[in-house]
C-alpha positions in Angstrom: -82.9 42.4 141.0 -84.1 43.2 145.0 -84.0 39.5 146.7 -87.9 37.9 146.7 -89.5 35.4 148.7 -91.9 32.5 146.9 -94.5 30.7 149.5 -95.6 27.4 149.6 -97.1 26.2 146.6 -100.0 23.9 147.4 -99.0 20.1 146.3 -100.2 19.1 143.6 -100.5 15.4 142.0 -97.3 14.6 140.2 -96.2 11.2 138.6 -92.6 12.2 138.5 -91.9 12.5 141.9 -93.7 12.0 145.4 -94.3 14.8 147.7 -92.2 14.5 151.0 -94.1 14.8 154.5 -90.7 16.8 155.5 -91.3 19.6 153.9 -94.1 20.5 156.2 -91.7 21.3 158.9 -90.1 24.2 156.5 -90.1 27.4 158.8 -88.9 29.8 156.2 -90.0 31.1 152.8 -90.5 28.1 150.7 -88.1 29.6 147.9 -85.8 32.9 147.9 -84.8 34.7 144.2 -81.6 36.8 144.5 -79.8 38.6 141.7 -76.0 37.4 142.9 -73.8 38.5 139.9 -75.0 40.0 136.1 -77.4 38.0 134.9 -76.6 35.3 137.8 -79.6 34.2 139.6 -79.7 32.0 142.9 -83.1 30.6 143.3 -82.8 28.9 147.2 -85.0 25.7 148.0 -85.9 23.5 150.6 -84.6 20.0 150.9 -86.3 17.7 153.0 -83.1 16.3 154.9 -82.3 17.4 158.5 -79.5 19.7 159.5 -79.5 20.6 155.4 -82.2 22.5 155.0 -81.7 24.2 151.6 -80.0 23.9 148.0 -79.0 26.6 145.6 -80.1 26.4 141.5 -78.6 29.0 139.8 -79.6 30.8 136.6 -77.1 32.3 134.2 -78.4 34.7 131.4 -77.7 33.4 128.1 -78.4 35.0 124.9 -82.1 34.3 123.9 -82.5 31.8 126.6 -81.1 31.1 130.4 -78.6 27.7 131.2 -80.2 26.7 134.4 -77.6 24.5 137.0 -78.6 22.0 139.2 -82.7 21.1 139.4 -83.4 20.7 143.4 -85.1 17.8 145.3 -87.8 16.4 143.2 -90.8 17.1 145.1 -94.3 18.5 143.9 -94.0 21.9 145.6 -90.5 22.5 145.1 -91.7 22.1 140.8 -94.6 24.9 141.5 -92.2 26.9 142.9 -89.4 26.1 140.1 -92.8 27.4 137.8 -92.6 30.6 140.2 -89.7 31.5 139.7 -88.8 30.9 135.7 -92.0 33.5 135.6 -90.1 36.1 137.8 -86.7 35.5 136.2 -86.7 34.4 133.0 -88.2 37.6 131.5 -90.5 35.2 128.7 -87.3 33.5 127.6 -86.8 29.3 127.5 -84.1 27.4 129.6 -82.1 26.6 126.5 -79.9 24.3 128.8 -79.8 22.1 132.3 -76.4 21.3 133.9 -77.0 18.8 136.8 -73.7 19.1 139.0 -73.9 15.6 140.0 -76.4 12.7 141.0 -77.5 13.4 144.4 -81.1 14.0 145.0 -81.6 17.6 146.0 -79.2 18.7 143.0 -81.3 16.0 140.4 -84.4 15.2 141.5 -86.2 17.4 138.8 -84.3 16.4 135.8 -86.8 15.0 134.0 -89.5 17.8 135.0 -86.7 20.7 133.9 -85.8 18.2 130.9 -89.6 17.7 129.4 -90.5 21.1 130.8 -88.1 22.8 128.5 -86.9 20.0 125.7 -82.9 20.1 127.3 -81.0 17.1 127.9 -79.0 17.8 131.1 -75.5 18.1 130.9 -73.4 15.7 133.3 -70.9 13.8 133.3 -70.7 10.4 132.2 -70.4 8.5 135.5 -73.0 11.0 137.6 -74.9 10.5 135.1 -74.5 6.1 135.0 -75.0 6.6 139.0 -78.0 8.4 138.8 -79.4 5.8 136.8 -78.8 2.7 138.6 -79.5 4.5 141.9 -82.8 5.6 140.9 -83.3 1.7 140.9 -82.7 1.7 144.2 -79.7 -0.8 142.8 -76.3 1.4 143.4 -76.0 3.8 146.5 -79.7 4.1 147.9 -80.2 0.6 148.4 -81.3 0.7 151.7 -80.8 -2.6 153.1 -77.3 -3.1 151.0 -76.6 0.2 153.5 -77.8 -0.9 156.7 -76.0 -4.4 156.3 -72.4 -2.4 155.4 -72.5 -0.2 158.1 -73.8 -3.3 160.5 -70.5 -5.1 159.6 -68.1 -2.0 159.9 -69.6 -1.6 163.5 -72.7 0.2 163.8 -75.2 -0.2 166.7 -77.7 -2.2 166.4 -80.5 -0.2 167.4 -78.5 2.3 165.3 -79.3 0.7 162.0 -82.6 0.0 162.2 -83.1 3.4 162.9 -81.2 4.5 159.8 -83.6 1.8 158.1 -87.1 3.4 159.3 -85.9 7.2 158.6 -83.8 7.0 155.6 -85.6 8.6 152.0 -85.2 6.0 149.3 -83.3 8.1 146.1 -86.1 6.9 144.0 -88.7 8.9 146.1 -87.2 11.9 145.3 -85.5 11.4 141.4 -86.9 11.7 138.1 -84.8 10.9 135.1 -85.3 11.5 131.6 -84.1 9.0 128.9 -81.3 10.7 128.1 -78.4 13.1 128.8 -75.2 14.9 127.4 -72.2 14.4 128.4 -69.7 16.8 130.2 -66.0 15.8 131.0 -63.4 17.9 132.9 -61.9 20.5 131.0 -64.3 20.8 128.3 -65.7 23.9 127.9 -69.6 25.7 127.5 -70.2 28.7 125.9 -72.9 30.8 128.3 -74.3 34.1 127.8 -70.4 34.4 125.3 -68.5 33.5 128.1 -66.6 30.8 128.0 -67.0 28.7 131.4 -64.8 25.5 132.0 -66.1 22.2 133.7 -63.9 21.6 136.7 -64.6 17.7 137.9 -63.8 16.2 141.4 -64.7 13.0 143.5 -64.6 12.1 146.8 -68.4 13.4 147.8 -69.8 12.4 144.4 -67.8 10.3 141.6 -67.0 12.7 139.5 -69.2 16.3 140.4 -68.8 19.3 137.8 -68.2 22.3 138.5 -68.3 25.6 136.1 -65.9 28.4 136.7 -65.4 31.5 134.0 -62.0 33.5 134.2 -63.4 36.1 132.4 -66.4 36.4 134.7 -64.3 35.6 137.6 -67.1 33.0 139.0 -67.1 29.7 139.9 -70.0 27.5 140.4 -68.1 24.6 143.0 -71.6 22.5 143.9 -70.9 20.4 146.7 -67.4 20.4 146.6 -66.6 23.9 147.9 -68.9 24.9 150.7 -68.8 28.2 152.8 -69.7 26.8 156.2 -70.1 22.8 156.3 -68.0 20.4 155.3 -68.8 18.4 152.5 -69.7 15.0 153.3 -67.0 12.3 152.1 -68.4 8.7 152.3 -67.5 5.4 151.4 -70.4 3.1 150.2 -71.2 -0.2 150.2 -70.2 -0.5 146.3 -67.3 0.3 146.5 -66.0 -0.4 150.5 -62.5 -0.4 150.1 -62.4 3.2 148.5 -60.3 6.2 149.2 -62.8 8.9 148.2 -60.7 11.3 151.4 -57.9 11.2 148.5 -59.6 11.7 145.9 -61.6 14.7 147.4 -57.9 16.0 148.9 -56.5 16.2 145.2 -59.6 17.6 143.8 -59.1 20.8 146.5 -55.3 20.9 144.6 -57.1 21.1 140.8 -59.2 23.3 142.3 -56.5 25.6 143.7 -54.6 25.5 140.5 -57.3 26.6 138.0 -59.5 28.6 140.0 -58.6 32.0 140.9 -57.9 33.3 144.7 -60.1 36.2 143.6 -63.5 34.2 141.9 -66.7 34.6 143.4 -67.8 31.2 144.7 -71.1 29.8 144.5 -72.3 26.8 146.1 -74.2 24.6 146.5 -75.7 25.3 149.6 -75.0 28.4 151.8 -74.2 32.1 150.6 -71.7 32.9 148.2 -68.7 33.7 148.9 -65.9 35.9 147.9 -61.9 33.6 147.1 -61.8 29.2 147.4 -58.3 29.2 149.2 -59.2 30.1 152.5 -61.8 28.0 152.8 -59.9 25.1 151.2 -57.1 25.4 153.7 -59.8 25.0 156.4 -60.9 22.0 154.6 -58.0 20.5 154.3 -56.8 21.2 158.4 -60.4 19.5 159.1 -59.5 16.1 157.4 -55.9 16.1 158.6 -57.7 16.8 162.2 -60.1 14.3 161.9 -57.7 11.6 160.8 -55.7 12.2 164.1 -58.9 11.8 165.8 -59.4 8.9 164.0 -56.2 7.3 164.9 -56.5 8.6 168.6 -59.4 6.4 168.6 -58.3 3.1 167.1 -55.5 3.6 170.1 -58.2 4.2 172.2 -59.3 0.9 171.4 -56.3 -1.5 171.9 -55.3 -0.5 168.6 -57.9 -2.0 166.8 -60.9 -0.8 166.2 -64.2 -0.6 163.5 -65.7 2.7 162.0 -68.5 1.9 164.6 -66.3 2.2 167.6 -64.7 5.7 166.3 -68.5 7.2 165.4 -68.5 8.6 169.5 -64.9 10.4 168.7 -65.7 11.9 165.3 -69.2 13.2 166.2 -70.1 14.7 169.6 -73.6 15.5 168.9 -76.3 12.7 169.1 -77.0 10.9 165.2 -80.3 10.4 164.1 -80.8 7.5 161.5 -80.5 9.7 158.3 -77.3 11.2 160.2 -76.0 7.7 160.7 -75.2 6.8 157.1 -73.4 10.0 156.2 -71.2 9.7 159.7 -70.6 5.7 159.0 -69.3 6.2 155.5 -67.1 9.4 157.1 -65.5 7.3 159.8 -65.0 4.6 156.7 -63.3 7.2 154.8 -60.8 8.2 157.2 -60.0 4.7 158.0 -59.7 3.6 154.7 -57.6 6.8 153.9 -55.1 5.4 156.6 -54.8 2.6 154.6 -53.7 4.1 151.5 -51.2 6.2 153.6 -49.8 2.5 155.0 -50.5 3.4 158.5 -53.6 0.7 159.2 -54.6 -2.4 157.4 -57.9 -3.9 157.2 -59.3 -6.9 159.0 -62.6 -9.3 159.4 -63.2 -10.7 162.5 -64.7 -14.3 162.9 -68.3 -12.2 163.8 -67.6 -10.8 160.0 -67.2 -6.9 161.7 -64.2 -5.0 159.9 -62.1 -3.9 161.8 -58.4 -1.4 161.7 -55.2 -2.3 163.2 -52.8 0.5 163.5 -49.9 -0.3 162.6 -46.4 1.1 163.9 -48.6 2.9 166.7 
């Protein structure tokens, strides 16, 4: 299949999800169709978030139907052009099944549409899948004022958060959930198209993301956790703020390494595919290890001591809007808290409640 191009769909009135004034700033064609393996599909979407502009779905021939992964940002016209493109795709056939990598918006927002479009429960695993839920609440990680009062008392500007208040998307405005789901757990395995394609799981972006690689097919479908050109974004939250998601995202690169083969195609998330994980986790893992010696060049910067707020102007050179903030506050809060685990900082609370890292043996 020669690569096509989908145009905007008009919006339409949908009581699922709403649509997103962001989306009329999209430059490019609203959704691209590319045959990337046999019977692999990537169907390329818009998300309405700066400096991430798109997200892969993918489509995987199998048998009488298709296994669609991932469902993109739930937004009116992204659901037209879903429409679009199971016409040019699916050749009459159903989705027979919906895996939903994990719970962030632009990979689940159209859960429900996919799920009472086609009669699938998605497939995720138990704890994306518990996370969805309670953020689509607005009660677990997209609680916005829970967000900007966490990264007010690790150090954030003032004028800083209220920006992050006014610009932020609540989850809820772009999530739709059915009532149920199956669940998926690392190493289990899905038969697709006779193939048999393991679930890889890894935190440290998301709780516990699944990915799908095939030996036999020599694929693997990484979703967030292996992209070709950013890195993937590894944040504490205000749930959880003493977390070391940096270590679990390190060791997840190490499964990864040891079940996936140097010689796999890799398709993420977002970007192109890519050809072979190891390089690119070897870059991934120099960037952390960089970033925490920036992190601690900072803290000494600082007499020592010193809040995830005062290390934001080290980590990141370029200018943060407020929907940049929160991803670069729970970065810095990572790395920090990493140090911790490592027995190189401890944590403290100042009597005007900031938290705050000491280096120790500096």
């Amino acid at each position: 299949m020669s690569a096509e191009t989908i145009a905007p769909a008009s919006a339409h009135t949908s009581a699922q999800t709403h649509a997103s004034p962001a989306f009329a700033e999209i430059d490019r064609p609203f959704a691209r169709i590319t045959e990337v393996a046999d019977g692999i599909i990537r169907f390329d979407t818009p998300v309405p978030f700066r400096g991430l502009r798109q997200v892969n779905v993918w489509l995987i021939r199998d048998g009488d139907g298709w296994t669609q992964v991932d469902c993109g940002y739930g937004e009116p016209r992204v659901q037209e052009a879903l429409e679009e493109a199971w016409r040019t795709v699916l050749g009459g056939k159903p989705v027979t099944r919906l895996i939903v990598t994990h719970f962030h918006p632009d990979h689940s927002g159209n859960c429900r549409y996919i799920s009472e479009r086609w009669n699938v429960r998605p497939h995720m695993t138990q704890l994306e899948w518990m996370c969805a839920n309670l953020a689509v609440k607005d009660s677990f990680t997209d609680d916005i004022a829970s967000r900007s009062r966490f990264y007010a008392r690790n150090g954030a500007a003032p004028e800083k958060v209220a920006q992050f208040d006014a610009e932020v998307l609540p989850y809820s405005d772009g999530v739709a959930l059915p009532e149920a789901a199956r669940r998926i757990a690392d190493r289990g395995t899905l038969q697709i198209g006779g193939d048999d394609w393991h679930i890889l799981t890894g935190g440290g972006h998301s709780p516990d993301l699944a990915g799908l690689y095939c030996p036999k097919r020599k694929v693997y479908i990484s979703g967030d956790q292996l992209l070709p050109k950013i890195t993937t974004n590894v944040s504490v939250w205000q749930v959880e703020p003493e977390a070391d998601p940096l270590g679990e995202f390190m060791a997840s690169l190490g499964r990864m390494e040891e079940r996936v083969g140097a010689d796999f195609l890799v398709l993420p998330s977002h970007g192109d595919p890519f050809q072979g994980p190891n390089d690119r986790i070897a870059v991934l893992r120099e960037h952390h290890h960089a970033r925490l010696d920036t992190v601690r060049d900072a803290i000494r910067a600082h007499g020592g001591t010193a809040s995830a707020g005062d290390c934001l102007a080290a980590m990141f050179s370029r200018p943060l809007d407020g929907h940049q903030l929160g991803f670069a506050m729970g970065e810095a809060i990572a790395h920090l808290n990493h140090l911790v685990e490592l027995g190189e900082a401890e944590r403290l609370v100042g009597n005007d409640g900031i938290t705050r890292f000491h280096l120790l043996n500096r």
